[in-house]
C-alpha positions in Angstrom: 118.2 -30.4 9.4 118.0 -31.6 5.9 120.9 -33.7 4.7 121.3 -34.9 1.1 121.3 -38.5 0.4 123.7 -40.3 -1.8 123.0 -42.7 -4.5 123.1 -45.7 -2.3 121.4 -44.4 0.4 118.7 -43.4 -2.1 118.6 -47.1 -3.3 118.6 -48.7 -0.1 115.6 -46.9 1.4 113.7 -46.5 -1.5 111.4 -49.9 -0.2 110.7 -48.2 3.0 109.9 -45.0 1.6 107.0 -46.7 -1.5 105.5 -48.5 2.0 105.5 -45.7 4.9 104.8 -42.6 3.2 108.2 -41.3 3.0 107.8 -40.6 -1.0 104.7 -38.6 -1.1 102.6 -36.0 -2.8 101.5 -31.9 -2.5 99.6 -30.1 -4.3 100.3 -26.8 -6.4 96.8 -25.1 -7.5 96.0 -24.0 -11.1 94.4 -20.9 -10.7 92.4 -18.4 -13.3 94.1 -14.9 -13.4 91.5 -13.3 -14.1 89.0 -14.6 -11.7 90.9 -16.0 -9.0 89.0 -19.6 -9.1 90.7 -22.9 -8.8 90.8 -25.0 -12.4 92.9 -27.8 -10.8 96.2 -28.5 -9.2 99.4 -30.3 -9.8 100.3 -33.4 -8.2 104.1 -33.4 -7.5 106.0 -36.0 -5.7 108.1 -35.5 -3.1 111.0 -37.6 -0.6 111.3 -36.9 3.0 113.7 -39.1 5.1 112.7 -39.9 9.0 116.7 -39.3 9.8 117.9 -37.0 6.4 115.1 -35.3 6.1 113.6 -33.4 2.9 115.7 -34.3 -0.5 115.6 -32.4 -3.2 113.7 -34.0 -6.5 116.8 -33.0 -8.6 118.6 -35.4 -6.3 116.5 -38.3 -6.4 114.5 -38.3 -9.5 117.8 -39.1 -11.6 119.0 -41.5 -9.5 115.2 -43.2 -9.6 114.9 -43.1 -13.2 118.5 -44.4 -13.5 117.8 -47.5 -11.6 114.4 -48.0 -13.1 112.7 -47.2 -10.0 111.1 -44.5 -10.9 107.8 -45.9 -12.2 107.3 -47.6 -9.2 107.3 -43.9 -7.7 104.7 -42.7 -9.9 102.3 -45.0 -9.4 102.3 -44.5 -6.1 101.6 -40.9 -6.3 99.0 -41.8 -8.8 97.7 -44.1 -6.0 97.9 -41.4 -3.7 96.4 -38.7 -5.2 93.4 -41.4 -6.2 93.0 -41.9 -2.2 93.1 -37.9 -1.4 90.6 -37.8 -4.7 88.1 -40.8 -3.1 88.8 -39.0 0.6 87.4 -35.9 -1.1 84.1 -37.3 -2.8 83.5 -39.6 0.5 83.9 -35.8 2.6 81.2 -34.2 0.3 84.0 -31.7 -1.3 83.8 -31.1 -4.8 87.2 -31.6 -6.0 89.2 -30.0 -8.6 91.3 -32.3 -11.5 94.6 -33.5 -10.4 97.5 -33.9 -13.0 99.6 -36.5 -12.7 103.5 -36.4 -14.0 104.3 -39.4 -16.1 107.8 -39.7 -17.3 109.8 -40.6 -20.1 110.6 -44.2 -18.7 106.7 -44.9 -17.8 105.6 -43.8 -21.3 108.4 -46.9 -22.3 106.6 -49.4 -20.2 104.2 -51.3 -22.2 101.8 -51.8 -19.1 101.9 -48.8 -17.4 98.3 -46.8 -18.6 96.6 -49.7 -17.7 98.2 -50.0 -14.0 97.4 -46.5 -13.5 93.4 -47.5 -15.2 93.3 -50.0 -12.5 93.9 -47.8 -9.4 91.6 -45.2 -10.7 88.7 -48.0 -11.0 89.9 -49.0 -7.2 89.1 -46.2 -5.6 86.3 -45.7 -8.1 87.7 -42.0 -9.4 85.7 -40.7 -12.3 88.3 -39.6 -15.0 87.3 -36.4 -15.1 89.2 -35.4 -12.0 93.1 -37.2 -13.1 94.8 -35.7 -15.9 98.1 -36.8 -17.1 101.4 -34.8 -17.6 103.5 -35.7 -19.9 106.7 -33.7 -20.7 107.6 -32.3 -24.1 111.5 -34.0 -24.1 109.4 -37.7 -23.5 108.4 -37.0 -27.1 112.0 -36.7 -28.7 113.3 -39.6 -30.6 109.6 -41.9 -29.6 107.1 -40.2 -31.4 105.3 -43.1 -32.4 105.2 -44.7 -29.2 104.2 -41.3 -27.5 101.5 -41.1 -29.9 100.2 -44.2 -29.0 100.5 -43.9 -25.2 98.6 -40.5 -25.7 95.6 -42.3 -28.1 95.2 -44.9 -24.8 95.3 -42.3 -22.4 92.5 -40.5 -24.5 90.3 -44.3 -25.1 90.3 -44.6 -21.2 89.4 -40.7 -21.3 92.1 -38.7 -19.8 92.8 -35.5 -20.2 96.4 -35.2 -21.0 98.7 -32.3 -20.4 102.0 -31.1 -22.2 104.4 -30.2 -19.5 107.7 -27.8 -20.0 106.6 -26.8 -23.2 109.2 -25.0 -24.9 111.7 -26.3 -23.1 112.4 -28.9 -25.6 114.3 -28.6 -29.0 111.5 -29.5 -31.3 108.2 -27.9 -29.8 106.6 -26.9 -33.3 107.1 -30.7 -34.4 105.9 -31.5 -31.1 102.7 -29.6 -31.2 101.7 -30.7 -34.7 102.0 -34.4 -33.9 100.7 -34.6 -30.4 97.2 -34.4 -29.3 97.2 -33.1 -26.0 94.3 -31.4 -24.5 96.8 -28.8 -22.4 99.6 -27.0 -22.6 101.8 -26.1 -19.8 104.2 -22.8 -20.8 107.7 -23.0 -19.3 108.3 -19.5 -18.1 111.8 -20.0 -18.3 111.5 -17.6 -21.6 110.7 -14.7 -19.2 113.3 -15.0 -16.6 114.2 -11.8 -15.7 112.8 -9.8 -17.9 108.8 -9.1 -19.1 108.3 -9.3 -22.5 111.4 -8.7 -24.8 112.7 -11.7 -27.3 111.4 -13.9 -24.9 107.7 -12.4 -24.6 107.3 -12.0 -28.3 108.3 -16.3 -28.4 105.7 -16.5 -25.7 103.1 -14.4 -27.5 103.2 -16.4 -30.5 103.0 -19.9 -28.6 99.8 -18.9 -26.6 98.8 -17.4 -30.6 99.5 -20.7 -32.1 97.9 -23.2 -29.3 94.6 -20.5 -29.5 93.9 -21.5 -32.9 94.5 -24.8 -32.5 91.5 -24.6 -29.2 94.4 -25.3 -26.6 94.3 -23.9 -23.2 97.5 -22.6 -22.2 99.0 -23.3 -18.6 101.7 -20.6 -17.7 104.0 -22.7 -15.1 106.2 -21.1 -12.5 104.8 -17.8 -12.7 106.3 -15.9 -9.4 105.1 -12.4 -9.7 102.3 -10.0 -10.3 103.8 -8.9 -13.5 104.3 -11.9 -15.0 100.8 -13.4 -14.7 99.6 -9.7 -15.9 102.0 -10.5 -18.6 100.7 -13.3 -19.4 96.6 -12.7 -19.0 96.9 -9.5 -21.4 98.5 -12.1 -24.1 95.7 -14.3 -24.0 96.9 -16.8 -20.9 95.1 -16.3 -18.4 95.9 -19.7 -16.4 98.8 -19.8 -14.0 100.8 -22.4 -12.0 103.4 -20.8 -9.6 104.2 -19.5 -6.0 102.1 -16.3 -6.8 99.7 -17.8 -5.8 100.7 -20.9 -3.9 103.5 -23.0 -3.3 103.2 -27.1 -3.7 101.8 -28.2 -0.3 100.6 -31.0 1.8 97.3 -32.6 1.0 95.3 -31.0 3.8 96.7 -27.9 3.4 95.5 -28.2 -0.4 92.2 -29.4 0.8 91.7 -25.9 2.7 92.4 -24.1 0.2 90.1 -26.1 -2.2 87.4 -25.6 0.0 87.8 -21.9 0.4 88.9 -21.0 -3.3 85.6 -20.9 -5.9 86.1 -23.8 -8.6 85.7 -23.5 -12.7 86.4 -25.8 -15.4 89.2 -25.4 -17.7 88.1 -24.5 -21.4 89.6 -24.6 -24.6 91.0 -21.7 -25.6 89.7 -21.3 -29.2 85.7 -22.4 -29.9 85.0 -23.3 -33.3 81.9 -22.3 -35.0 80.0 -25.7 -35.3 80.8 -27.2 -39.2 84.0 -25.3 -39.6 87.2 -26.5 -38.8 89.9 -22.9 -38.9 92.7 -25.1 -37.7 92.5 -27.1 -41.0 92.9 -23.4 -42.8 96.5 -23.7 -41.5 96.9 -27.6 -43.3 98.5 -27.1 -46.9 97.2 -30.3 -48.0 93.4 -30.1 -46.6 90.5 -29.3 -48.6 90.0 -26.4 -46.7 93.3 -24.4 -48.1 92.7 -26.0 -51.5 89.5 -24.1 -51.5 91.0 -20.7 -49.8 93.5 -20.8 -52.5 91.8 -21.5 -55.7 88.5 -21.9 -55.7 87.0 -18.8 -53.3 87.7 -15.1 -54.8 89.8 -12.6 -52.2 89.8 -14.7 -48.9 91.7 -13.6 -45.5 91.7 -14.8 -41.8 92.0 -12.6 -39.0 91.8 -12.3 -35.5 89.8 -9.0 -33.7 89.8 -8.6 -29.8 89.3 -5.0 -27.9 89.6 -2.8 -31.4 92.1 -4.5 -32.5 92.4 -6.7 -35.5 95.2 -8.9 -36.9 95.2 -10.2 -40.8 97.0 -14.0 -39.9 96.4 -14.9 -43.8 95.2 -14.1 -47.1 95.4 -15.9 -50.2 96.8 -14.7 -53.6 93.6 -13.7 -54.8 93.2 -11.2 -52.2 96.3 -9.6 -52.6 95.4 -9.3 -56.3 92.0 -8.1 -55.4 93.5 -5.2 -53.3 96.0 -4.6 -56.4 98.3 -1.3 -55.9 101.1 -3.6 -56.7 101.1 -4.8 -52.6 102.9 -8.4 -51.6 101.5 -10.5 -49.8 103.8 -9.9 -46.8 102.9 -5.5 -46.7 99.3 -7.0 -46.4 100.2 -9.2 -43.4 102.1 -6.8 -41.4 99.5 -4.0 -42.1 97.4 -3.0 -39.3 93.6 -3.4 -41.5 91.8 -1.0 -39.3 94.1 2.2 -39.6 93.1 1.9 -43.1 89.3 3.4 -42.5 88.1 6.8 -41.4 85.6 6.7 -38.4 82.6 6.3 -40.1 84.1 3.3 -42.0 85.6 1.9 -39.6 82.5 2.2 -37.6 81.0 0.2 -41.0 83.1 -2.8 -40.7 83.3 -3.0 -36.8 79.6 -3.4 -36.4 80.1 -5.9 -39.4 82.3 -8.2 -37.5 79.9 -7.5 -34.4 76.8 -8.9 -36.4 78.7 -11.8 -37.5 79.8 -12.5 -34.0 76.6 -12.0 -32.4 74.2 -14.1 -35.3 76.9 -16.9 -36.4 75.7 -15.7 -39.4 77.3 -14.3 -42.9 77.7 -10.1 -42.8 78.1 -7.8 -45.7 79.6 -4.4 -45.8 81.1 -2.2 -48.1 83.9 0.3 -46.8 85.8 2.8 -48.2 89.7 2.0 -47.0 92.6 4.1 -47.8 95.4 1.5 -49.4 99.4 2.2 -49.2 102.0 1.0 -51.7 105.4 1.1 -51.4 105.6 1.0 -55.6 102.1 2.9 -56.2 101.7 5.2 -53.0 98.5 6.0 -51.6 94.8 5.6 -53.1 91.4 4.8 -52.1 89.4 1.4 -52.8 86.2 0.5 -52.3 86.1 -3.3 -50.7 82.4 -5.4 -50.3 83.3 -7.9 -47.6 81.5 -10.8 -46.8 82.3 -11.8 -43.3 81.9 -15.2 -41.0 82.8 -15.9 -37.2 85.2 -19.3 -37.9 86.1 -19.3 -33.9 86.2 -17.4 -30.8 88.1 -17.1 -27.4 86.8 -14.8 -24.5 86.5 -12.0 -26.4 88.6 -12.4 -29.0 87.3 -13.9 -32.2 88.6 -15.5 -35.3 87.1 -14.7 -38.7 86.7 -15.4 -42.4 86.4 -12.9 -45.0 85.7 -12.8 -48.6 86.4 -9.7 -50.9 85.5 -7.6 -54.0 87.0 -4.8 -54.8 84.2 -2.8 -56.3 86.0 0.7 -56.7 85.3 0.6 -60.5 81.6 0.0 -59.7 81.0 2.3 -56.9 82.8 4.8 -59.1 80.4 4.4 -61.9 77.4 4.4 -59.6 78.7 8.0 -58.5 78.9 9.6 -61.8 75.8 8.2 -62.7 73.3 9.0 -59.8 75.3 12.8 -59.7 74.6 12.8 -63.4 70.9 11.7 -62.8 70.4 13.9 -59.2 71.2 16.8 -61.7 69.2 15.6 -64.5 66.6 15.4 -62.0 66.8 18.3 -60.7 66.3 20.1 -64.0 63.5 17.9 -65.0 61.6 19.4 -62.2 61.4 22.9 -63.5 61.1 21.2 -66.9 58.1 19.0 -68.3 60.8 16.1 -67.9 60.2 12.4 -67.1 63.1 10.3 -65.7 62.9 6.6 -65.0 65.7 3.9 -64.7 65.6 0.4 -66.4 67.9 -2.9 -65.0 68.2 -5.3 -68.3 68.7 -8.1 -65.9 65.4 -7.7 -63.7 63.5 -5.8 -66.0 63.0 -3.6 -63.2 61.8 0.2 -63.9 62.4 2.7 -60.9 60.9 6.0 -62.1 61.0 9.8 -61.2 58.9 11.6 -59.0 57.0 13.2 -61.1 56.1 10.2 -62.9 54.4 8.5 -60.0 52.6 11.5 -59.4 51.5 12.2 -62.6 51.2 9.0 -64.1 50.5 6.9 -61.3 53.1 4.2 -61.3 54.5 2.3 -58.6 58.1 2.7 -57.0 59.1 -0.5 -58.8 57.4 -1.3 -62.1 57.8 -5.4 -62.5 58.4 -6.5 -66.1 58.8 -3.9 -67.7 57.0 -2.5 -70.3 54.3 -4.5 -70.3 52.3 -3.1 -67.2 53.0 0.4 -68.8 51.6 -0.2 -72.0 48.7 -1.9 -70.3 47.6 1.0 -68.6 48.0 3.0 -72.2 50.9 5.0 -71.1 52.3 3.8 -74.8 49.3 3.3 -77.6 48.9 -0.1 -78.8 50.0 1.3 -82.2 53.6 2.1 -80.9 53.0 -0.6 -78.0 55.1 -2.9 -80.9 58.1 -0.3 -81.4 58.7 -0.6 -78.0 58.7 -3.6 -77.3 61.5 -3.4 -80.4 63.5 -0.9 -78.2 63.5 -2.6 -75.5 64.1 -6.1 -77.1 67.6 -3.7 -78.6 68.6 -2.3 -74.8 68.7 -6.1 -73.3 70.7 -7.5 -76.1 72.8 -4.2 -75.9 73.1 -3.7 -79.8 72.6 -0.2 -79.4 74.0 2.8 -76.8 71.3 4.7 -77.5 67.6 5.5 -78.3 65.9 8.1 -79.2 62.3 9.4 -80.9 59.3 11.0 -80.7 56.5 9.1 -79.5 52.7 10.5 -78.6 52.3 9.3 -74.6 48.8 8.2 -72.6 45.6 8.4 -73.9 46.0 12.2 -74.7 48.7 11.1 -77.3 50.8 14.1 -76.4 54.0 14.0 -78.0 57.3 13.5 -76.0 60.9 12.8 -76.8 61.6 9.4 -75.5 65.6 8.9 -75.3 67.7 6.0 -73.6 71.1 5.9 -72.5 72.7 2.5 -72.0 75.5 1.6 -69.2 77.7 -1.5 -70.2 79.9 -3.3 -67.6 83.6 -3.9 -67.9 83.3 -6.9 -70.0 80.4 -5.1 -72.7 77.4 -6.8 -71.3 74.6 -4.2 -71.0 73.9 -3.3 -67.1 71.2 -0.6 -67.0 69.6 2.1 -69.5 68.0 5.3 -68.1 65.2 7.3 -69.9 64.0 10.2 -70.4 60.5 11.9 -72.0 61.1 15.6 -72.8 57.5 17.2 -73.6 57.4 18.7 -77.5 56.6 22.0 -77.3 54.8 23.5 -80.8 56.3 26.8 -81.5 54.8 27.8 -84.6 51.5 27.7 -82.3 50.0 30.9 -80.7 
């Protein structure tokens, strides 16, 4: 029968329990949810008494740490779990890593990385297989001295862990000034209930430590519906007594053995040159761009059909327009804005990009609501990058155009031409379209068949006045035209001119399109035959 221990009776056998074993170590296992394989285990120490019995760690912890015992403890459960580490390569078991606490009062030692450095070479441990656990509270009122203890632990090449995260009063300053490798979730925030104000706090912690490419370790998870809880937020590694409690080195062993073994990974992969957490930096280069330098820009997440705008820049919400703020754009949900077949548009778009690393355009037709303007309908061309990705959820970059204006221009402009067409067919009627910037000439049907020309007619008109479609004694007058439709001093055109070698007479007219700002886009032609009348 256990009996707790008082202070002095703590103190007083503390020397006999460093140097027969009665301080020692088990082993809780770090387990993948969703696979059921081993990532590593948790070291904890632990105080049995030959006479009292166990004692509790809240018991004698405090009253270690108090009389600045309590590093001495630690290093000898580092020490220990290096022998059960070296006992474990020497078997021919593959191990999994171990994490190591290391309090407050070792982090305020000046020596004490290096003590634990030299037991690890001892037994001749490679440092892949020891992390280091530090709590979050260690950090408040030291975080210089944190910092630095962290930057040794990583030159010696630890792995260090971020223990009882959240249970601290300053975990956002925390997790912007640390580098740890791993953080470990206190599940305190779900006692007794799953999800809630508690769940949403959770949510956004595993959100924030994703884009940052920082596994998340849920610890103390009891139940089923907690680590479901957890996995279907995006955590889906778990430290509790669903799956084990802490227990005795050979008992862990077993268990090792039996259990399959994977590596912990980082919970966000960035695309190789682009750094997304720096998006989130006010003062990097990489917001200075998003803000002023790129048009419409936006981040956001997509996993399972789902997407998530997590930020867009003024210019976006301006290129969107219908009078929207910023924060309507962020709360939106962006695919409930497309019918199927655009939506199918933009998913395959993101599906490209995350399947080639490569840019993907797409233009989609997306139905946008204002609280001041209502409802309307935009046209958006999106150029879309993977930035990062997780399992399968991925992180992207998107620039935009709204090209409404345009697309609405192209409309009236191919239905004006598909009638045109159409009536040029039972007409003697030539149609052909010319791009002032390419000098491009697309023409009808008919004038491919009957005149032989190509689908795209390069430098335009030259190769048609070669072939004697225009006379050389109106060859000049055209070139005139012409010289008038790319310098857009005219909106029109229109004459009679005699056409091939036959010189029959045709109408020749032109039509010019201007963009928003004037400049002269395209002109489209026609050649009407002249029919003679007064002739029988």
């Amino acid at each position: 029968m256990s009996k707790a221990m008082t202070e002095q009776e703590l103190l007083a056998c503390f020397e006999d329990a460093v140097s027969f074993g009665h301080i020692f170590v088990t082993y809780q296992p770090k387990i993948n949810h969703s696979t059921g394989r081993m990532i590593g285990a948790e070291a904890l120490m632990r105080w049995k008494h030959p006479v009292y019995g166990m004692q509790y760690p809240s018991d004698f912890i405090p009253v270690l740490e108090k009389n600045d015992l309590i590093y001495r403890a630690d290093l000898a459960v580092f020490e220990s779990v290096c022998a059960f580490l070296r006992r474990c390569i020497d078997e021919g078991a593959v191990p999994v890593p171990i994490s190591v606490n290391m309090s407050r009062y070792d982090i305020y030692r000046k020596n004490y990385v290096d003590e634990i450095e030299k037991l690890r070479v001892k037994y001749d441990i490679p440092v892949k297989y020891l992390h280091v656990e530090v709590t979050e509270t260690s950090a408040i009122g030291g975080m210089e001295l944190v910092s630095g203890v962290l930057r040794k632990l990583h030159d010696y090449g630890y792995i260090v862990e971020m223990d009882d995260f959240g249970s601290g009063y300053s975990s956002l300053n925390v997790l912007k000034d640390l580098e740890v490798d791993v953080i470990k979730l206190d599940m305190r925030f779900l006692s007794g209930n799953i999800g809630g104000r508690g769940g949403t706090i959770i949510s956004a912690i595993v959100q924030m430590a994703k884009w940052l490419g920082t596994p998340v370790i849920a610890e103390g998870v009891e139940t089923l519906d907690q680590a479901d809880y957890m996995k279907s937020i995006g955590c889906k590694y778990v430290q509790g007594y669903l799956y084990s409690k802490p227990v005795p080195a050979d008992e862990f062993l077993e268990k090792m053995n039996l259990l399959e073994h994977e590596p912990l990974t980082p919970a966000m992969d960035l695309v190789a040159k682009m750094d997304a957490g720096r998006f989130w930096d006010p003062s990097s280069m990489e917001t200075l761009i998003f803000n002023n330098f790129v048009g419409g820009a936006a981040i956001f997440s997509y996993q399972d059909g789902k997407a998530e705008i997590l930020r867009v820049n003024k210019k976006y919400v301006r290129e969107i327009g219908m009078n929207m703020i910023e924060q309507e754009i962020l709360e939106s949900d962006p695919l409930q804005a497309f019918d199927e077949e655009n939506k199918r548009i933009i998913v395959a778009a993101l599906e490209r990009a995350a399947e080639t690393k490569e840019e993907q355009t797409c233009e989609t037709w997306r139905k946008v609501c204002s609280k001041t303007c209502g409802e309307d309908m935009i046209c958006v061309r999106s150029f879309i990058r993977l930035i990062g990705k997780t399992d399968n959820q991925y992180l992207f970059y998107a620039m935009v155009q709204n090209i409404t204006a345009e697309k609405n221009r192209f409309n009236e402009v191919y239905e004006s031409e598909r009638r045109f067409r159409a009536a040029s067919e039972q007409a003697n009627v030539y149609a052909w379209e010319y791009d002032i910037a390419t000098k491009q000439m697309r023409p009808c049907f008919r004038c491919m068949r009957d005149l032989h020309l190509p689908a795209i007619v390069y430098n335009y008109p030259e190769p048609a006045i070669e072939v004697g479609i225009f006379p050389p004694d109106y060859a000049d007058m055209y070139r005139g035209w012409m010289k008038q439709l790319d310098e857009g001093t005219v909106d029109h055109l229109e004459g009679i001119i005699p056409l091939t070698v036959g010189r029959v007479p045709f109408h020749v007219r032109y039509t010019l399109e201007f963009d928003e700002s004037g400049k002269p886009l395209k002109a489209y032609g026609s050649a009407t035959l002249v029919v003679d009348d007064v002739k029988e």
